[in-house]
C-alpha positions in Angstrom: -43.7 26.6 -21.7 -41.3 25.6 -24.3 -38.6 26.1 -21.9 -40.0 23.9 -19.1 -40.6 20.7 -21.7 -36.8 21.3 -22.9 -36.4 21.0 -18.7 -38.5 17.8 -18.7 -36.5 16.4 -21.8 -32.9 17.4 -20.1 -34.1 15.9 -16.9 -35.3 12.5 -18.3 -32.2 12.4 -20.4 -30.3 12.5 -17.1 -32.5 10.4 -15.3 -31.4 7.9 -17.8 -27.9 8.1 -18.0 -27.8 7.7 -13.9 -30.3 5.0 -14.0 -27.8 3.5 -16.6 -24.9 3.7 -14.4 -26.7 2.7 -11.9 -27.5 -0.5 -13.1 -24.4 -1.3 -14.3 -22.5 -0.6 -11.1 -25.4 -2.9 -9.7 -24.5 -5.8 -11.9 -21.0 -5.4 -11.4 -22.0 -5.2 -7.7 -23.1 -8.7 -8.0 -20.3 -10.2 -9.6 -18.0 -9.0 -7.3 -20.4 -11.9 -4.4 -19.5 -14.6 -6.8 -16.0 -14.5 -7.9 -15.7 -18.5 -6.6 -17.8 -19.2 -9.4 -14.8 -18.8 -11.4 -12.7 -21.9 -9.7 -15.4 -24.3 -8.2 -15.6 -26.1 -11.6 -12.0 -27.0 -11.0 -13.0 -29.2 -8.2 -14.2 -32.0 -10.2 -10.7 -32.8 -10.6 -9.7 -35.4 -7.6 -6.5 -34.9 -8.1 -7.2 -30.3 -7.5 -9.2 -31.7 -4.2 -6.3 -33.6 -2.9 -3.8 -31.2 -3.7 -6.0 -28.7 -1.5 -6.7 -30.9 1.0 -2.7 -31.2 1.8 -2.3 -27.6 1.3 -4.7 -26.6 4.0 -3.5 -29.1 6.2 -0.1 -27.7 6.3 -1.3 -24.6 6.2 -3.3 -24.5 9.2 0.0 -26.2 11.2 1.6 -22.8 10.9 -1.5 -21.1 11.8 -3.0 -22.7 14.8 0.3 -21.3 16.9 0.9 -18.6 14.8 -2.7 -17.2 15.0 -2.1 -17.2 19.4 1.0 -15.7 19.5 -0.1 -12.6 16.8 -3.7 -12.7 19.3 -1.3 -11.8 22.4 0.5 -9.4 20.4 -2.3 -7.5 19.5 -3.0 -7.7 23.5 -5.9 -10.2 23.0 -6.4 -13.6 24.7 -4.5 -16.2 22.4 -8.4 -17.7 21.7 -9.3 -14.8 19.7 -6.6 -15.2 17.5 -8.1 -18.7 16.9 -11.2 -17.3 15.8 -9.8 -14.8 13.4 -8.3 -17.8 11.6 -11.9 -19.7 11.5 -14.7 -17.5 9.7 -12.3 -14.7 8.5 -10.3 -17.4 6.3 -13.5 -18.8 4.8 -14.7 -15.7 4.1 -12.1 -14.4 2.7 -11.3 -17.0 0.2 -14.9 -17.4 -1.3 -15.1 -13.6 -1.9 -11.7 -12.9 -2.7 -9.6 -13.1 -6.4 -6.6 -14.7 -5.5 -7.0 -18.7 -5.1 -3.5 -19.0 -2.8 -3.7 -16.0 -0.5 -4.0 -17.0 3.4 -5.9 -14.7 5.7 -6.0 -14.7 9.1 -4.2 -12.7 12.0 -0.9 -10.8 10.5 2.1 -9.2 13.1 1.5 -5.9 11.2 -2.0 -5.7 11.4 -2.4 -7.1 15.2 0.6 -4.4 16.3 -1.6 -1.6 15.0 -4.7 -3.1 17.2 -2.7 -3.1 19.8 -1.9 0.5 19.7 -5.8 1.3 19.2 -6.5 -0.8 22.4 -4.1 0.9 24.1 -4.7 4.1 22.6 -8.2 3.9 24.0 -6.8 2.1 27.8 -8.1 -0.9 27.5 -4.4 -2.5 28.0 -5.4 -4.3 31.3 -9.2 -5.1 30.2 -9.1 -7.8 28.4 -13.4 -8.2 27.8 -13.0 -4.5 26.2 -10.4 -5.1 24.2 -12.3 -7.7 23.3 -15.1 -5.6 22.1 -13.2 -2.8 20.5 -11.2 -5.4 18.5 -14.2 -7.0 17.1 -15.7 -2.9 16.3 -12.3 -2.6 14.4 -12.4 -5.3 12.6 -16.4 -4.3 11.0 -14.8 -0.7 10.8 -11.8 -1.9 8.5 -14.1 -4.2 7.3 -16.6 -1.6 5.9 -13.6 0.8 4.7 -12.2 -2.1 2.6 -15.6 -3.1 1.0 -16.4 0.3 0.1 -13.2 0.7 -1.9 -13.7 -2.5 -3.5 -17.6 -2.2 -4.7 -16.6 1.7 -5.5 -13.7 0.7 -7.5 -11.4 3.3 -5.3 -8.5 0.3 -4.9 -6.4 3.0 -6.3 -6.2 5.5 -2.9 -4.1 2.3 -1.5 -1.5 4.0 -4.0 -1.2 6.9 -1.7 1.4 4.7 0.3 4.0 4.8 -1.7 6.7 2.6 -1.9 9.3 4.2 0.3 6.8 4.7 3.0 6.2 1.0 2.9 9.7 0.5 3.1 10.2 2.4 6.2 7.3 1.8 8.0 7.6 -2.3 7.5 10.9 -1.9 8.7 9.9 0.0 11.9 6.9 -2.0 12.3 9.0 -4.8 12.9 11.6 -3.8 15.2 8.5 -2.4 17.3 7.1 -5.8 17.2 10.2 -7.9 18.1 11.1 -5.3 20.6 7.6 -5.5 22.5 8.1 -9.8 22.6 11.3 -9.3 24.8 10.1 -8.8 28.4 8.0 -12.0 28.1 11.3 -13.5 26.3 13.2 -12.7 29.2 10.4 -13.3 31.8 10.2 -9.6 32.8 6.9 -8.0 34.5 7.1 -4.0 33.4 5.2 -2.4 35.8 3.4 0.8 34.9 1.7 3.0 31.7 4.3 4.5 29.4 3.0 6.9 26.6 5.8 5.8 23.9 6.7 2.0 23.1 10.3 3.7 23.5 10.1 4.1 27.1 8.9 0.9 28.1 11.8 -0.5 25.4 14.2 1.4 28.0 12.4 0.0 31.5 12.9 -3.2 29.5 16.4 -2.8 29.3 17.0 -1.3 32.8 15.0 -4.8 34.2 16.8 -7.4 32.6 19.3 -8.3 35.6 15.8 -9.4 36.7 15.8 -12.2 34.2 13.5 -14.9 35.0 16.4 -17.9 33.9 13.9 -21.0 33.4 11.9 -18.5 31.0 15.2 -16.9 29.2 15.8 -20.8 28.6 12.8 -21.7 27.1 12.4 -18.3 24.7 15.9 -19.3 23.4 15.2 -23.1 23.0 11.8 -21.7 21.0 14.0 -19.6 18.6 17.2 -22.2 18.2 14.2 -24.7 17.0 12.4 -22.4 14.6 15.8 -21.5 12.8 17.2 -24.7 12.9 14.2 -27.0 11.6 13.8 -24.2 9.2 17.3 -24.4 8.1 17.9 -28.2 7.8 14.0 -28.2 5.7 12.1 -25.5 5.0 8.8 -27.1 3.9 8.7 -28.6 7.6 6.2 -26.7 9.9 8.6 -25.0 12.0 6.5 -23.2 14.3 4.3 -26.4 15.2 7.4 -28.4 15.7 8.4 -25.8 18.2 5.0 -25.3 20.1 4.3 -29.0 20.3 8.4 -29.6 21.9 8.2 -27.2 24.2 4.5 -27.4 25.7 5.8 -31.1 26.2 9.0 -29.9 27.9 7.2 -27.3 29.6 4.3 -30.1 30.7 6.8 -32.9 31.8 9.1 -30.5 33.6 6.0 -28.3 35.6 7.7 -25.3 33.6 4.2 -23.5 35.1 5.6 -24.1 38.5 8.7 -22.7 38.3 7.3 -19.4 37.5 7.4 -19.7 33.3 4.3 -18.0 32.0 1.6 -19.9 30.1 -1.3 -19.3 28.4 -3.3 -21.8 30.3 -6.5 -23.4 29.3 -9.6 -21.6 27.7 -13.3 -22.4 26.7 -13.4 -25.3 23.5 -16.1 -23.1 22.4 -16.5 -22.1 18.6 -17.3 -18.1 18.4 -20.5 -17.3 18.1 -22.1 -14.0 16.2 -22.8 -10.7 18.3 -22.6 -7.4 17.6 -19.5 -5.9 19.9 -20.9 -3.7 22.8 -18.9 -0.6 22.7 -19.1 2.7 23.5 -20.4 4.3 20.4 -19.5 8.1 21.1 -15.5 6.8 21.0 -16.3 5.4 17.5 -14.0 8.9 16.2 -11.4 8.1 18.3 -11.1 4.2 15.8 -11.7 6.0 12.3 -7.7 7.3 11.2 -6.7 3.7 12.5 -9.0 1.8 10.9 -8.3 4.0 7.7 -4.8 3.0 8.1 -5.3 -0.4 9.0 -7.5 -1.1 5.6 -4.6 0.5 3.6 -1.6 -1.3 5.2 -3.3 -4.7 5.5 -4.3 -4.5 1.8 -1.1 -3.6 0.7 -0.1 -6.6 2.6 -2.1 -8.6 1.1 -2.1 -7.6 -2.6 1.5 -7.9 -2.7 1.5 -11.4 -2.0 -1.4 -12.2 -3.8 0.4 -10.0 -7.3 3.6 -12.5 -6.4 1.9 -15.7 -6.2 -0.5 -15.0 -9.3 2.6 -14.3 -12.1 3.4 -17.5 -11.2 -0.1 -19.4 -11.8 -0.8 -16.6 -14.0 -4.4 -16.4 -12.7 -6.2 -13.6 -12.8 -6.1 -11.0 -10.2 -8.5 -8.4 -9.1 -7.5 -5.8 -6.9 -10.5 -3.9 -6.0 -12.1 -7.7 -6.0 -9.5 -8.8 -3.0 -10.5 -5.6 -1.1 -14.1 -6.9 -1.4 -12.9 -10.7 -0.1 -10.9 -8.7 2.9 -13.6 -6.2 3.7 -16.1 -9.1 4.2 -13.1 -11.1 6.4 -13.0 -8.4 9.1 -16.7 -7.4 8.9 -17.2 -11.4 9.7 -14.1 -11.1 12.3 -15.8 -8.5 14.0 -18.9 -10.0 14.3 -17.6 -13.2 15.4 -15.7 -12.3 18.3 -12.1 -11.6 16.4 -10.1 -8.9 15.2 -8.7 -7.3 12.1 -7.0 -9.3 9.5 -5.0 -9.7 6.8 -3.5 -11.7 3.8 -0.2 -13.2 5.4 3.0 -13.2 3.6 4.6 -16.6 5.3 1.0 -18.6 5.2 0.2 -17.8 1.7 3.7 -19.0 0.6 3.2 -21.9 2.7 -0.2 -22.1 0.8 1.5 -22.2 -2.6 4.5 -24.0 -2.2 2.4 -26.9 -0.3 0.6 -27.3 -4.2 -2.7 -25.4 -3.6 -4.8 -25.1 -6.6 -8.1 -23.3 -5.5 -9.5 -21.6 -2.5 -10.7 -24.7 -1.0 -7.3 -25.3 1.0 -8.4 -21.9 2.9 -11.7 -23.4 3.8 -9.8 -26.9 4.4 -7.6 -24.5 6.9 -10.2 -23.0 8.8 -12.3 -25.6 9.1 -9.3 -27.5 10.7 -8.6 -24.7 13.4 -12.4 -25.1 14.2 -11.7 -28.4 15.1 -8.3 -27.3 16.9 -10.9 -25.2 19.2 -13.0 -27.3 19.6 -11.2 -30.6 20.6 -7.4 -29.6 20.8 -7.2 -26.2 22.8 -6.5 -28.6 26.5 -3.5 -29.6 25.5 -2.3 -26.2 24.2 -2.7 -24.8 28.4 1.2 -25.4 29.1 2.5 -23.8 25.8 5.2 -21.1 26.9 4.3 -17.6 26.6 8.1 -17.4 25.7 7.6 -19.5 23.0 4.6 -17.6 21.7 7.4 -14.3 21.4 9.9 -16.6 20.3 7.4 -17.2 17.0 6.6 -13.6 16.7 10.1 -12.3 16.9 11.6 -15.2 14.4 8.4 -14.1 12.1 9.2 -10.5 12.0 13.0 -10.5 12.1 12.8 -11.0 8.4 10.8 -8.2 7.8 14.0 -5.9 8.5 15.7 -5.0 5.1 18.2 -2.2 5.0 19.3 -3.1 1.3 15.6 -1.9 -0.2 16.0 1.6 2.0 20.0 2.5 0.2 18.1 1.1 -3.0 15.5 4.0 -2.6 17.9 5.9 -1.9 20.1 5.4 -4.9 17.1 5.7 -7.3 16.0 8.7 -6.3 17.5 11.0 -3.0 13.4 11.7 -1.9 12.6 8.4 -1.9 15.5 7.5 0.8 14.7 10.5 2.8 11.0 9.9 2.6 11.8 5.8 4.0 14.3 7.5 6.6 11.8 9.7 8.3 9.1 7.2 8.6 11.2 4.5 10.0 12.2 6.7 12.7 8.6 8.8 12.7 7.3 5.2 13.4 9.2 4.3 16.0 8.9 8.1 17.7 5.2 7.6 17.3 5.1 3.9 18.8 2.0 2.7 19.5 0.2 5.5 17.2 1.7 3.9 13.9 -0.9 5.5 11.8 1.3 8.8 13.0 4.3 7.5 11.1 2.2 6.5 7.7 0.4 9.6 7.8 4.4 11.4 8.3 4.9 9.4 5.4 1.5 10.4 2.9 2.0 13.9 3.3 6.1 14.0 2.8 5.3 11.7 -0.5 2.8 14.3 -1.9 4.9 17.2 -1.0 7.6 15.8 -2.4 6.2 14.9 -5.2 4.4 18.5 -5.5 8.2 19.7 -5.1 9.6 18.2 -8.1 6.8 19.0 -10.2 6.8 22.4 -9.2 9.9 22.7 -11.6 10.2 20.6 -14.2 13.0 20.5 -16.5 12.9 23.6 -19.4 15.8 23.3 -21.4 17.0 24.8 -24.6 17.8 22.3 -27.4 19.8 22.5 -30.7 21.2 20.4 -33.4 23.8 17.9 -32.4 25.9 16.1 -34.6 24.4 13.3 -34.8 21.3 15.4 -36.3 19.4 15.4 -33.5 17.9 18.0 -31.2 19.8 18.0 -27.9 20.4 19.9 -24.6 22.2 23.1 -26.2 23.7 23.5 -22.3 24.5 20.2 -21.7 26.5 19.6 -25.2 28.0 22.7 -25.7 25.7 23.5 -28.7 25.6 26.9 -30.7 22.2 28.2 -30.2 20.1 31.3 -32.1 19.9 34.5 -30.9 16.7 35.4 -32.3 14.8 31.8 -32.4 14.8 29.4 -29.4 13.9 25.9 -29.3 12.6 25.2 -25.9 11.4 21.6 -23.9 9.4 21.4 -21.6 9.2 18.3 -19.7 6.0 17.8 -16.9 2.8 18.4 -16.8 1.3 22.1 -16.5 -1.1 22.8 -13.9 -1.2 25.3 -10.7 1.7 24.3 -9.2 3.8 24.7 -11.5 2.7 27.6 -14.4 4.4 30.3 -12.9 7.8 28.4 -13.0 7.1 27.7 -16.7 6.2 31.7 -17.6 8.9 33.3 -15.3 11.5 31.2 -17.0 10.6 32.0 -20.5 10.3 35.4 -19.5 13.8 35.0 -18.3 14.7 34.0 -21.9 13.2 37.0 -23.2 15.4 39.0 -21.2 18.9 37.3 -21.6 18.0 37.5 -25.9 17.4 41.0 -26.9 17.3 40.2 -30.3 14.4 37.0 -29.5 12.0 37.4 -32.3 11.4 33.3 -32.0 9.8 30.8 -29.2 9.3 27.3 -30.0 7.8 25.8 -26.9 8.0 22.0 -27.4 5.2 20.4 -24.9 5.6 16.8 -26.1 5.8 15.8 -22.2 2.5 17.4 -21.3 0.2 15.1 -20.6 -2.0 17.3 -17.9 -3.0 20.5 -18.3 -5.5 22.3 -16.2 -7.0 25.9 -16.4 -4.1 27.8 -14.6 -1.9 26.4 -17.0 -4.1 27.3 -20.3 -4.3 30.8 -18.8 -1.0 31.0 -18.3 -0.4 30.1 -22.2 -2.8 32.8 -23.6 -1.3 35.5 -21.0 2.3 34.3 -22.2 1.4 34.6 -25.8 -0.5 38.2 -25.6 2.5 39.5 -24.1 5.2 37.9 -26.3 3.1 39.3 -29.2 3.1 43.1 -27.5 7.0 43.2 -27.6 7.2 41.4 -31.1 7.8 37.7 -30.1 6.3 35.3 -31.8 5.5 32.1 -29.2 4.8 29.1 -31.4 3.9 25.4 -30.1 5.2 21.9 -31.5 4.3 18.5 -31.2 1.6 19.1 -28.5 -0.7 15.7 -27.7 -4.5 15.2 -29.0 -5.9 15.5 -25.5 -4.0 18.9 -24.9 -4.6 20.3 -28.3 -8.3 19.1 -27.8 -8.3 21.2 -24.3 -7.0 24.2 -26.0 -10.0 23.9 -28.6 -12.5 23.9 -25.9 -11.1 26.6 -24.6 -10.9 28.4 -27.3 -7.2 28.9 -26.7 -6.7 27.5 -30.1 -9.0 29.9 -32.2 -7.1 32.5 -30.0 -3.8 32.0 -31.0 -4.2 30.4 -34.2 -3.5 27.6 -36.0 -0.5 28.7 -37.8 1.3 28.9 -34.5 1.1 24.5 -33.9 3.1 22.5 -35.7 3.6 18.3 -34.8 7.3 18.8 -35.4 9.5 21.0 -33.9 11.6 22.1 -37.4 8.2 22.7 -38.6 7.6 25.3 -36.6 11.4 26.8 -37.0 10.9 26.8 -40.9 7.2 28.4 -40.8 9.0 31.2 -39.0 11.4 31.8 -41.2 9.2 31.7 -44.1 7.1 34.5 -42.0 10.2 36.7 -40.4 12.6 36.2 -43.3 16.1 37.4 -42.8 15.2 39.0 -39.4 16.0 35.7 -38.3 18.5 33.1 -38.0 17.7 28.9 -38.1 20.8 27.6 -38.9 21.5 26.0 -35.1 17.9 24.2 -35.7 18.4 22.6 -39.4 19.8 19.5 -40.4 23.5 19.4 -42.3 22.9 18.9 -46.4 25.8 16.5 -47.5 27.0 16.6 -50.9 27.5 13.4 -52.7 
């Protein structure tokens, strides 16, 4: 009886503590639904309204051609890239943490659809493209609002730097290479199982060239590098759509043979639920996975650069909520996946945007664009369209960050290496190249950790302890100092134990270890087992093993394990010639400390 009410009390206490947590991850919950509460106060100033008023303006000039051209990358009709930059960009902005960050359709993001679309061979079906676009988007959608309400923006950490490096890199030479049949007016017949093998029916087709096309793809780029050149802040991309759909209208460039994107319905999207095949739902998951990482780390990157200049605060795990509900609202609305865009949100910025309102300016505007603009849009240049793409992405190739990696550490060059060319091996499965990427990080990283630096130290001239190796320094042959620098965990315990056993063996006269663990920050039960086997057999063959300047959470470990009580207390120290004194005091003559103390000057 008495042992089924301390049950009742035990479970009640628990019951408690959950329902605590509970309710606090409930409020935060709700917080994370209202972070616009935090800038609409701003907008009594006229002067904040006008400012975003201009910026969404110019803001959705860039978009409204960029959003087509990155729909027909993705393999999508260029409408749908119109709706991903209606709702999506709304959404996005009310929900997200970062007042200057554009949404909408992204090259990196709609290359990856792409491969999924193709992946599943739906290529030459438009309609279910359609549909598994839309799925995608809920799919990334859900993955990215889960992080954010779970507070798990850290996993987006797994893709390390390097692997960024190398797979942005890739990504766009992928991208710029898929834009150059249409540049050149080529049709590629056939299915080809690597983006490298069309790349090379691309190449064996080009004395093919369709001329008028050829023409008008290099007109497209000379006018987006030039108007960007002579002024930056001027809208290059509409300057260049709105030139040449005239040039391509008042010289029937349709009739020639140039490609077009003709007209399409003036319809605003409307809210369905995509009609898929739901036992092929496995077949989306690693994509969408990687497409939730990649187009975050997109995303926050901009959003981290833009805020340490307005020094505004910035949520991470509060932007995946503000991107998960953008693609959930894509997908139900008839669009695809997006993302925070570098070039838009800089536009954003730089055009004097002060709060999210310029987004909802923006996509209110292409809503209009759809519904009264989209007939005179039917002779823009398909060439034109790969002309933006291919100008967008061309500065996303950046050799100098790769030798940069390389020269900070050797891994991290290797790592950037093998997932540039994993990525473009792997083309249109890119998720195969970040994964490549992933798993060379952690085993990498496992690598290095698996042997730490253990090093013996003595007294330098300057008084302090040094590398004994490294500096040529007389060491002790009964008493070593040794420092350890890592953690000590699984991976790595055995290295630590075989190496001081080593030391045992090259010092027959070793009555002394000092084991400085200063650098241990982790320490799991492999490594505390380690310790205590260590110091039972150090003591069998007289060796005394004691520790110095050990941290409060690992000393705190050792006490719980009762490592501590095992060993002793006598055997820590917080300094190092602490520890050397303490066993001289203990061993006497039997040892020598003279390579550890400090030089008495006379005078």
């Amino acid at each position: 009886m008495e042992w089924y009410s301390r049950s009742k009390i035990i479970i009640l206490l628990l019951v408690l503590i959950m329902g605590s947590a509970m309710l606090s991850l409930l409020a935060e919950w709700k917080n994370r639904f209202i972070p616009f509460m935090e800038w609409i106060h701003v907008l009594k100033d006229k002067s904040v309204i006008k400012a975003d008023l201009m910026a969404g303006l110019t803001v959705a000039l860039v978009l409204v051609p960029q959003s087509m051209a990155y729909a027909d990358l993705a393999k999508l009709p260029p409408y749908v890239g119109l709706y991903a930059s209606f709702i999506p960009v709304i959404i996005a902005s009310l929900f997200g943490s970062s007042r200057q960050l554009a949404t909408g359709p992204v090259a990196m993001v709609s290359l990856m659809t792409a491969g999924a679309i193709g992946m599943l061979g739906f290529s030459d079906n438009p309609e279910q493209a359609m549909f598994y676009a839309a799925f995608l988007a809920i799919m990334v959608g859900a993955i990215q609002l889960s992080l954010g309400l779970f507070r798990l923006g850290v996993l987006v950490d797994f893709l390390s730097h390097p692997v960024i490096i190398g797979f942005t890199n890739a990504a766009a030479l992928i991208i710029a290479s898929s834009q150059i049949s249409k540049l050149f007016g080529l049709t590629i017949e056939g299915t080809f199982e690597h983006h490298y093998e069309k790349v090379w029916a691309i190449v064996q087709a080009i004395p093919e060239t369709h001329i008028v096309t050829l023409a008008m793809g290099a007109l497209s780029i000379f006018i987006l590098v030039y108007v960007k050149k002579i002024n930056p802040r001027l809208p290059n991309v509409l300057i260049a759509v709105v030139i040449c759909t005239l040039i391509s209208h008042f010289t029937g460039y349709a009739a020639k043979g140039g490609a077009v994107i003709g007209l399409f319905d003036s319809e605003l999207p409307s809210f369905s639920i995509p009609q898929i095949d739901y036992a092929r739902i496995g077949e989306l998951v690693m994509i969408a996975f990687m497409i939730a990482l990649i187009g975050f780390v997109e995303a926050i990157s901009v959003a981290k650069a833009i805020a340490s200049q307005t020094r505004q605060r910035l949520s991470a795990n509060q932007e995946l909520v503000g991107q998960g509900l953008a693609n959930i609202a894509a997908g139900l609305f008839q669009a695809y996946p997006v993302s925070g865009s570098f070039s838009r949100s800089a536009v954003n910025f730089t055009a004097g945007a002060k709060t999210a309102l310029s987004a909802i300016v923006t996509g209110i505007l292409v809503a209009i664009t759809i519904l009264f603009l989209t007939s005179y849009l039917k002779n823009l240049p398909q060439a034109t369209l790969a002309a933006v793409i291919i100008v967008a992405v061309a500065g996303l190739i950046k050799i100098e960050p790769i030798k940069h990696a390389w020269k900070v550490h050797r891994h991290d060059g290797i790592i950037s290496v093998i997932v540039f060319i994993a990525t473009l091996v792997a083309a249109p499965h890119l998720e195969q190249g970040v994964l490549v990427g992933v798993v060379l990080s952690l085993g990498l990283f496992l690598y290095r950790t698996m042997s730490p630096r253990l090093l013996e130290v003595a007294r330098h001239e300057d008084t302090t302890l040094r590398d004994a190796k490294r500096f040529g320094l007389k060491t002790s042959d009964t008493v070593s100092v040794m420092r350890y620098d890592g953690d000590l965990y699984f991976a790595n315990a055995g290295y630590l134990e075989g190496k001081l056993l080593n030391l045992v063996a090259s010092k027959p006269k070793l009555k002394v270890i000092v084991l400085d663990i200063e650098a241990v920050d982790q320490l799991d039960s492999s490594g505390e087992e380690m310790l205590k086997q260590l110091y039972d057999r150090l003591q069998t063959v007289g060796i005394e093993l004691y520790f110095a300047r050990a941290k409060k959470q690992i000393i705190d470990a050792f006490i719980r394990s009762g490592l501590y009580a095992h060993i002793g207390d006598k055997y820590f120290f917080r300094q190092r010639t602490d520890a050397v004194k303490a066993a001289k005091e203990d061993l006497g003559d039997a040892i020598d400390i003279s390579s550890y103390l400090k030089p008495i000057h006379n005078g």
